[in-house]
N, C-alpha and C positions, 0 to 999 in steps of 0.2 A: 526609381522603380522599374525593372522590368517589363519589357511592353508583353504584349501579349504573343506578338509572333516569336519573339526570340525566344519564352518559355514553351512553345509549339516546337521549336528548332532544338531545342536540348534534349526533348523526349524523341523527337525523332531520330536524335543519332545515335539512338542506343532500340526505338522502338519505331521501325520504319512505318508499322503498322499501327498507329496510334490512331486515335479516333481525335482528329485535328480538331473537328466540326464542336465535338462535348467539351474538351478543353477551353475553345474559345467560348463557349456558351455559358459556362461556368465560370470563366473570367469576368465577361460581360455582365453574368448575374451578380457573381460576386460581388463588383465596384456599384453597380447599383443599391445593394441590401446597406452596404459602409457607405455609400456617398452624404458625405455632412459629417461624415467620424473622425478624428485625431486621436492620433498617437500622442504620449505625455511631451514628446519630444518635438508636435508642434505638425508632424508629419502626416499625410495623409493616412487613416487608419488601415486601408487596405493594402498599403503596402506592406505591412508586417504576413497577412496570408499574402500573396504574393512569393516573399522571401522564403517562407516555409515549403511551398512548393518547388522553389528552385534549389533548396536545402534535399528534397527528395529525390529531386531530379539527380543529385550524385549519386545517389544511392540506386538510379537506372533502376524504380518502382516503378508499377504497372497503373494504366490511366486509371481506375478510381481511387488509389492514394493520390495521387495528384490533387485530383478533382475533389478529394477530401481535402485536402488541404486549403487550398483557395476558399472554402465555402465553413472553413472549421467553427467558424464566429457568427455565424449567421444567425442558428436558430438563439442564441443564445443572446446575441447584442442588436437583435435587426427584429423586422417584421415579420421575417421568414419564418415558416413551419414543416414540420418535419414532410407533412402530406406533401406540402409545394415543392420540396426537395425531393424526393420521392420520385411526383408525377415527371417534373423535369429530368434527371439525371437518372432514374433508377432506384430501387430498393436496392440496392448493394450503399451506392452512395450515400443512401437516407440514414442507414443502417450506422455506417460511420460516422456521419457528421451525428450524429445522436450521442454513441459510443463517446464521443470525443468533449460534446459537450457537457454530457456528467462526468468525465474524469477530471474536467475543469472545477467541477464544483467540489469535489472531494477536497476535505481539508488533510492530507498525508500528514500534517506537521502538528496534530491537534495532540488534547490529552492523549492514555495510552488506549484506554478503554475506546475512544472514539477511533482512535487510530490504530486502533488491529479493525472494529467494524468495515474501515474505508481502507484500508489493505486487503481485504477482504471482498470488497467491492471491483477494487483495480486487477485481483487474479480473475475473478469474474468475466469483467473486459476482457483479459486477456484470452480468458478462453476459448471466448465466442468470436475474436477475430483480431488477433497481436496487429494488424497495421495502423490499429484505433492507437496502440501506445507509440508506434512510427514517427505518427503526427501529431502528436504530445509529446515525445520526444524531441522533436523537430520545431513545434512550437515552443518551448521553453528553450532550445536552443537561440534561436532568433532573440530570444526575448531578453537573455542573459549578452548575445552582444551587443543588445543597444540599453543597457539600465542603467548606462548613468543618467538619463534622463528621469528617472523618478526618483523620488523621494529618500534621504541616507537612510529612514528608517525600512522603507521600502525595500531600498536595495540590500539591507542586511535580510530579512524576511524571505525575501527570494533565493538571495545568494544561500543559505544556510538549506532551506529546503532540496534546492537543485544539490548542495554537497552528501545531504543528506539521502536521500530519495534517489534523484532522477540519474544522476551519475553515476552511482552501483547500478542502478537499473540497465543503465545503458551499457553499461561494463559488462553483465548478467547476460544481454541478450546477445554478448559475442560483439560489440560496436563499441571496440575499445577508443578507436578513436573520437569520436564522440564523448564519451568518459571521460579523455583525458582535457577533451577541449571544454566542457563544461565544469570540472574538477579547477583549472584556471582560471576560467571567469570569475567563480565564484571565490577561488581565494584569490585575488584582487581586489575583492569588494571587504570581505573576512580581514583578510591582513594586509594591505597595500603595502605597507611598510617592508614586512618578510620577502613579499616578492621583489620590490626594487631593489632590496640590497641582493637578491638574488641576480637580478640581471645586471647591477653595476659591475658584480663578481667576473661573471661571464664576461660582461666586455673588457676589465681589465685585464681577465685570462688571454681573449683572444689577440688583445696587443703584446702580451708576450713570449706565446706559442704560433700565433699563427692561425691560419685556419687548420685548427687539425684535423675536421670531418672530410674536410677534402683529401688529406694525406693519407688520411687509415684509409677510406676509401680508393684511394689509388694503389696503396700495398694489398687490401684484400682483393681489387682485380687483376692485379700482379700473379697471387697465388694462386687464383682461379685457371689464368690463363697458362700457366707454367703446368700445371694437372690435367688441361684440353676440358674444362669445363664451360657449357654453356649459362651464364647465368647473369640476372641484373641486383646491383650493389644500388642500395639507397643509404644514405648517413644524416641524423641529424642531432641537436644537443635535445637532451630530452626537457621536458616543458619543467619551468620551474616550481608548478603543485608536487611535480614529480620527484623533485632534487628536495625540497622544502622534506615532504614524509622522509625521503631516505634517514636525512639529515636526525630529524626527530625519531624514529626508530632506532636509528644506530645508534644514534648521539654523539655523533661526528660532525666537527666545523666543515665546509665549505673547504677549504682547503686540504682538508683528510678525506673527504668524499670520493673515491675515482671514479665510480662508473656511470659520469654523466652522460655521457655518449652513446647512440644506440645505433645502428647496423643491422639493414635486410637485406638479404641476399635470397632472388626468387630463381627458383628452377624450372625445368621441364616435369621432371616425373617424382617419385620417391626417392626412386636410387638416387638421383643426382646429388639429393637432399642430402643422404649421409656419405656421397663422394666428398661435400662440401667441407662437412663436418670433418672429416680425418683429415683432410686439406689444412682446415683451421688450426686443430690442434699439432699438426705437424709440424706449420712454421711459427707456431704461440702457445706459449705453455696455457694450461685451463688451470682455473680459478677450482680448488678444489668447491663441491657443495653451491657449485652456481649451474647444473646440469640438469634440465629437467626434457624429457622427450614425450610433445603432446600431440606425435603424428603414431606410437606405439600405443599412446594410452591417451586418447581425444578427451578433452571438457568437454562436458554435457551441453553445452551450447553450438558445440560442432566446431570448436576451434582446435588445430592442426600445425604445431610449429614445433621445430626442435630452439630449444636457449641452449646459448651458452655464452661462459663469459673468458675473456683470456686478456693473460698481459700484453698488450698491442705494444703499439713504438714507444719509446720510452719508460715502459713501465706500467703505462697507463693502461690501466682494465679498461676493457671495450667489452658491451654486451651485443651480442650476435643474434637476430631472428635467421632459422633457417627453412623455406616453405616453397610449397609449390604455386604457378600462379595461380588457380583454383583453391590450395586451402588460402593464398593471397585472399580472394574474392572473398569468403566466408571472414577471415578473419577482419577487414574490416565492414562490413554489412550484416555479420552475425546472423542472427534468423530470417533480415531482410532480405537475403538473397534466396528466397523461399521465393519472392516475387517479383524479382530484378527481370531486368532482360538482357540479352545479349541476342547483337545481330539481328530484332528483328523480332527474337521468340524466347518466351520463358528461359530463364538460365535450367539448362538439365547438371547442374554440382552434385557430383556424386559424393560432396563432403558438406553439404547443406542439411541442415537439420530438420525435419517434416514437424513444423509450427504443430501442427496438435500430438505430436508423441513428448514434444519439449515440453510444452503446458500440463499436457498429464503426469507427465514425471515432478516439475514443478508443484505442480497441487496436489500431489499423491502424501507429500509430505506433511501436509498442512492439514489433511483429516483425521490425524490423533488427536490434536490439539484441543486440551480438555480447555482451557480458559484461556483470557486476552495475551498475560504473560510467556503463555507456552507457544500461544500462535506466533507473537512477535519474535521469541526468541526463533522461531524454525523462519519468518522472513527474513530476518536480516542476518541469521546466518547464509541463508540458501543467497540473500542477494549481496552481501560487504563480501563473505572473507572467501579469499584463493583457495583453491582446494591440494591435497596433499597425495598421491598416492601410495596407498601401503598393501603389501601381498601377506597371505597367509599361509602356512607352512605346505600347502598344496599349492602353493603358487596364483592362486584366484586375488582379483585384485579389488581393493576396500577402498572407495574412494570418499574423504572427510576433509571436513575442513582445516584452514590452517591453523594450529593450535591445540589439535586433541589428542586425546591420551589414550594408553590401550583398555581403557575402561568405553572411552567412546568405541574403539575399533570391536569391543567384547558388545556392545550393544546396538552395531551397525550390525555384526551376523546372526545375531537372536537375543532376543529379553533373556532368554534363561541361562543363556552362555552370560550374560551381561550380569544377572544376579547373583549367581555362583560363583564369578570370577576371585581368586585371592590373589592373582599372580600374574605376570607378564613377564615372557621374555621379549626381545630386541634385539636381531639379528643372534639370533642364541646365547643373548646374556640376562641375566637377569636384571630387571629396572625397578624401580616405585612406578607405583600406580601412575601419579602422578606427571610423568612423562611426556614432555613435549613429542610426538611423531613427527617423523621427515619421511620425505619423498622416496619413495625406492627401498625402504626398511621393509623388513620381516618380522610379523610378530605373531605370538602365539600366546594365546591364553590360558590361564594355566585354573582349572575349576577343581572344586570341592562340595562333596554332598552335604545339605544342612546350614551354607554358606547362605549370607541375606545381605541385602544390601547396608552399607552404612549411611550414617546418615553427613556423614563427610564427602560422602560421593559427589552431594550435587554439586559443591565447589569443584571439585576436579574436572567433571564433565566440562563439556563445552556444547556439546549440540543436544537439540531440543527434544529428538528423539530419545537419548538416556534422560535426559532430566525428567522429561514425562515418565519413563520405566520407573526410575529410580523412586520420587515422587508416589506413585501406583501405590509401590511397593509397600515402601514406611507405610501409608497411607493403610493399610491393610494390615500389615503387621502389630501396627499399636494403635487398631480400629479399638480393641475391648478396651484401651484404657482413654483414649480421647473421648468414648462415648460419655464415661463414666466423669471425666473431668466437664466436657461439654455440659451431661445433666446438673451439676453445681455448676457452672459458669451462670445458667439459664435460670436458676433457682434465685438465685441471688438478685439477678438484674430485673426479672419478673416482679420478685421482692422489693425492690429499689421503687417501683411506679407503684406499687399498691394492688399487684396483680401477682395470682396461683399458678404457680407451673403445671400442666396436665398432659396428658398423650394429647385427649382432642386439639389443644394451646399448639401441642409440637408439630400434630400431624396438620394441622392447617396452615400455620408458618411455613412448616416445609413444601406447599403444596405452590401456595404465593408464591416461593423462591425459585420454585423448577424443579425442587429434588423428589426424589423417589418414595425416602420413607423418612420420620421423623429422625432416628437413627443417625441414618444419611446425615440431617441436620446436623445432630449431635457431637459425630463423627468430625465433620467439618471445623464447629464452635469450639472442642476438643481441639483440633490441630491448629488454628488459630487462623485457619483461614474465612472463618465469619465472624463476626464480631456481636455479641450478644444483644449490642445495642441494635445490631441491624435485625435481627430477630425480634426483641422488643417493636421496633418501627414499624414493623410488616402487620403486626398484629393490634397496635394502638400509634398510630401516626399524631392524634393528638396531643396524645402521652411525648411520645418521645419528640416531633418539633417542636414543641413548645417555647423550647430558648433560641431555635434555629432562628437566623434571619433569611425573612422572606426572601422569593427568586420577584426581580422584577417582571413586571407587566410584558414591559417590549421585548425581554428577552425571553420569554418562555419557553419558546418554540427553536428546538437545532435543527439546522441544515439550509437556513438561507441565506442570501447572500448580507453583508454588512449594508447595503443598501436598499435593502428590500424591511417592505413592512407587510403583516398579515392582519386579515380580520377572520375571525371565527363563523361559520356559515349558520345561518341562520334555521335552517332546515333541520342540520341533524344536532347543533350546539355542541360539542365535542369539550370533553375538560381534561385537565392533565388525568395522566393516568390509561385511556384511553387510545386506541390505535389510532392515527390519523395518516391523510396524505394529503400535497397542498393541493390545491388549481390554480397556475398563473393568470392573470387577468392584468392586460395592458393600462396600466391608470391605476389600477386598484391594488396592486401587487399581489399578495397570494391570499388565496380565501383556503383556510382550512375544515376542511371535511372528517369526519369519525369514517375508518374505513369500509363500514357496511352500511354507509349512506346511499339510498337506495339514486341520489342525485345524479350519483359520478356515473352512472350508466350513458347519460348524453356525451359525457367524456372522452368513451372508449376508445374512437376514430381519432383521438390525439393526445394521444401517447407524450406527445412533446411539451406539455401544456403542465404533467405530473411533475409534482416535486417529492422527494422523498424528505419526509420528516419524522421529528417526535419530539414528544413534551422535556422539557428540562426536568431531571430530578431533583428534588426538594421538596421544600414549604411552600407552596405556591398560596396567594393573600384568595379572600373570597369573595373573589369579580369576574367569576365564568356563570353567566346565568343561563341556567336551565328553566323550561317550561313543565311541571307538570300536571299531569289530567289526573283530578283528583273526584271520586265520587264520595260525598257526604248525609248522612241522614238531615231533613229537615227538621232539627228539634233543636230549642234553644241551650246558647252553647257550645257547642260543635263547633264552628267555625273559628271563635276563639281557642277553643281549647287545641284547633290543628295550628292555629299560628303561634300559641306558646310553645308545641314538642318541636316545631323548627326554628323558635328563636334558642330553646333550649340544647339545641344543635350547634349552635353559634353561626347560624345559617341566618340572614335578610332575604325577607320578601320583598322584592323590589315591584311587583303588580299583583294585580289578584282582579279577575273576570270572569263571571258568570256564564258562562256559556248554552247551561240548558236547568230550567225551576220546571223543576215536578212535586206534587204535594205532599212526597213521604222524602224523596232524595233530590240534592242538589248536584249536578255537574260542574266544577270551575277549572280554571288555567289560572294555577299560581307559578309567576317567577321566582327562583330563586337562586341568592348569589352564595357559586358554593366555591371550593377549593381545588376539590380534583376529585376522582369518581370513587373513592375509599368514601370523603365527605358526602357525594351524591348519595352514597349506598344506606350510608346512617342515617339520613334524612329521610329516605322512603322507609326501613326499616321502620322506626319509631313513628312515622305515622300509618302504614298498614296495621300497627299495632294496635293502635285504636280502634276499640269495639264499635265505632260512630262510622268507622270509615268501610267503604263495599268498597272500592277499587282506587287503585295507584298505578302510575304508568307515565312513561316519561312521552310528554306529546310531542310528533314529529310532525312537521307538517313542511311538505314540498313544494308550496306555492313560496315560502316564504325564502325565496335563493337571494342570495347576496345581491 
């Protein structure tokens, strides 16, 4: 483990000005909150924050990511709280270790519907301050080099999340290297097999070639030097996640592959950049369509490089990075060098991206997003795939992902250009719709009045932005005959349970679901994206689970950890169906609260303590007991007759007590075990019904806290 002064000594050779005294005080807290902890591997547990830190430290971050770092596990695996975090280091630091530890809890890899929710969550993080994802990035980095120490099932679970999630992510935020070193880990873990034949490959190559990154590198400083160029040559074989996709994309063996090799060549200024370039191509032919210039037309993440690729010594294709040392910086630290340092004081990179213009642009795209499908498709376009650029016959440039077609480019410059579209040309020729785009193309779309979109379209599209237009659209244009289909869908199914279809039937369903107007519903039910059943359920849940099998007991409740257990708070009694939040409690794990329990107010001042949750959906069995405060007439009778309309509910009284005898009315507190708050609702229903009965009310009472 790194001791504490030599991680003092890293940040000061890049931050003379560091605040030595906090660092070490947050070491020292640190190893105290972990002391008694291990790592699966046997290790002491604090050395993994630790490792995270000195992972940051390359990255020349500014002392509270540090200090976030070291303390990231705290509130989460320790006795620590956010307050004591807080009073010690700062609200800057409280702020992040907080930030960091719910992104821990986020399940990214969950169903879809949960996982557009907690993507949804992690742009949030991001908004409110990207070095939260630094240190989540930096922690799973850590994590993924030490896994072989847990479990193979584990280790697939991780490896597959990190391919999936944190490695575009980290590719996204401009920290390609990072990307590619965790894209490795992880397929090691994925394919061990694919990668060693991959590296046996390479070493056999290099017994029979030689070192060739040393050679190309000596002939490109040859070239430089023969042009009076000042500039530094880096060579290395590129990582074999890297070689593996080419492999599979192309669908080329290993020995047909040529351009494993890669080359950086850093300059002083711009010019020098394209002095380099002519350099290149003058003593190496170019690789036609391997030319991309992203110091003319920069990724959105602020990355700055011209590629290209050429037949080097013997034949062999050599790909070429060509950049200055400043877009160097950005390209590997990506949005990090927002808060790097150099010298002493804030990096001032005039090719550094300003963290909250990058984020609004990132979440600018994600607020059309009508449902989970549309959100997901607009994240993981915006975080997997390379971007393309294409100009319009004005010359303005359309920047999409890789893969789309001039129907997407007709729906990056407006919905109405996008819906009208019958045509495209391509550099002045005409295409099919359908048309893969490349980089540096011209295209022009060619409209007509009256034109509507097809409903072929959405296959061809690729980004989320047409597929939502396109979608709208149909949607709109055969509203009057889905409505019509919808009304017999509904007739039928209603029919099915022994139940009349009505406006009021529609208009209350659709009120349950979120939609607007019954219509709306019908409209929906019509295009097939609700399903009649789910309408039926909203409106007779007994009716329709009836054949469902029950959700169990322990599992009711999403969003905590697989080791955690909860009990239901006594005070406010909360059932599925109902809003809730937890409260952690040391011993006791979470007590769940209804979220206008008037309890959680003692809570306020610890924020850290909130869990976010909510009930599973389903058939949940009838073992959530409610208290209610029922007033009844004194006359023989009565009390019977309120305990048959709630057994006739299929609801158990599980207590019944007397609370207040007057000589015309009685007061009592019946429990009772219901289902979820649809069930609560039919159980007060049918007994306010009752002519016997003056008052019903669910009894709350705040002495009675967990």
């Amino acid at each position: 483990m790194i001791e504490v002064d030599d991680l003092i000594d890293r940040v000061r050779a890049y931050n003379p000005r560091t605040n030595e005294d906090l660092i070490r005080a947050a070491y020292d807290y640190g190893g105290r909150m972990h002391a008694g902890q291990f790592r699966h591997s046997g290790e002491a547990y604090f050395t993994h924050p630790v490792a995270v830190a000195s992972i940051l430290t390359e990255m020349r971050l500014d002392d509270a990511t540090i200090i976030t770092a070291l303390l990231h596990d705290t509130i989460e695996d320790t006795r620590s709280t956010y307050g004591e975090i807080s009073e010690r280091f700062g609200n800057e630091v409280a702020e992040l270790v907080d930030g960091v530890t719910k992104l821990t809890n986020l399940q990214l890899s969950s169903s879809e519907s949960k996982q557009a929710e907690n993507f949804r969550k992690l742009f949030m993080a991001m908004s409110k301050d990207l070095r939260v994802i630094l240190v989540k990035l930096a922690d799973r980095l850590h994590n993924m080099r030490t896994i072989k120490a847990m479990r193979p099932e584990k280790q697939a679970q991780k490896a597959r999340e990190t391919m999936d999630i944190f490695a575009p992510l980290a590719g996204r935020m401009g920290m390609q290297w990072m990307r590619d070193e965790l894209e490795d880990l992880a397929f090691a873990v994925l394919n061990p097999d694919g990668r060693n034949s991959i590296m046996r490959r390479f070493v056999r190559l290099q017994r029979e070639t030689g070192d060739v990154v040393k050679k190309i590198t000596a002939d490109i400083r040859k070239e430089l030097k023969k042009n009076g160029i000042a500039a530094e040559v880096e060579g290395r074989a590129k990582r074999p996640y890297s070689i593996w996709r080419k492999m599979q994309e192309k669908g080329l063996s290993f020995s047909r592959l040529s351009d494993i090799y890669g080359f950086r060549i850093l300059c002083r200024d711009e010019a020098d950049c394209y002095r380099v370039l002519g350099a290149m191509h003058q003593r190496w032919r170019a690789v036609p369509g391997r030319f991309k210039d992203y110091i003319s037309q920069p990724k959105t993440n602020g990355y700055r490089s011209i590629h290209t690729t050429v037949s080097g010594r013997d034949g062999r294709r050599v790909e070429i990075q060509i950049r200055t040392f400043q877009m160097h910086d950005v390209a590997e630290t990506g949005v990090a060098a927002h808060w790097s340092y150099r010298d002493g004081v804030p990096s001032e990179n005039p090719f550094a991206v300003d963290p909250t213009k990058w984020i609004a642009s990132l979440t600018e795209q994600f607020e059309n997003a009508e449902d989970h499908d549309e959100f997901l498709e607009h994240v993981k376009l915006e975080m997997y795939a390379d971007q393309v650029f294409c100009f319009t016959p004005k010359g303005d440039v359309v920047k999409l992902p890789r893969g789309a077609t001039p129907l997407d480019f007709a729906y990056a410059i407006h919905t109405r250009i996008g819906d009208s579209c019958v045509g495209a040309k391509v550099d002045a020729m005409r295409v099919p719709l359908w048309t893969r785009l490349k980089n540096g193309q011209s295209c022009e779309i060619i409209t007509a009045a009256g034109q509507r979109p097809q409903s072929t379209w959405i296959d061809i599209v690729v980004t989320g932005r047409a597929k939502a237009a396109i979608r709208r659209s149909l949607r709109e244009e055969d509203r009057e005959r889905f409505v019509k289909l919808g009304w017999e869908l509904a007739r039928v199914a209603f029919e099915h349970v022994g139940k009349r279809v009505t406006d009021k039937a529609l208009s209350t369903a659709a009120k349950q679901m979120g939609l607007v107007t019954s219509e709306e519903l019908l409209a929906r039910l019509g295009s097939a994206e609700l399903t009649a059943r789910e309408v039926v359920a909203t409106l007779y849940p007994d009716i329709s689970d009836a054949t469902e099998d029950e959700i169990d007991v322990s599992r009711a409740v999403i969003g905590l950890d697989p080791d955690q257990h909860f009990e239901r708070a006594n005070c406010c009694q909360p059932v599925p169906g109902e809003r809730i939040v937890g409260i952690s409690y040391r011993g006791k794990g979470v007590i769940i609260h209804a979220i206008e329990c008037l309890a959680l107010e003692e809570f306020q001042d610890s924020p850290e303590r909130w869990v976010d949750l909510h009930w599973h959906s389903g058939n949940h069995p009838a073992v959530h007991t409610v208290s209610l405060d029922v007033t009844i007439a004194n006359d023989s009778g009565v009390l019977g007759r309120i305990c048959t309309l709630i057994g006739e509910q299929k609801a158990n009284i599980s207590n019944l007590q007397f609370v207040d005898r007057k000589p015309d009315f009685f007061r009592l507190i019946i429990d009772v075990d219901l289902r979820d708050a649809e069930h609560l609702h039919a159980v007060m229903l049918a007994v306010e019904a009752e002519s016997d009965v003056a008052a019903i009310e669910r009894h709350r009472d705040l002495e009675r806290k967990p």
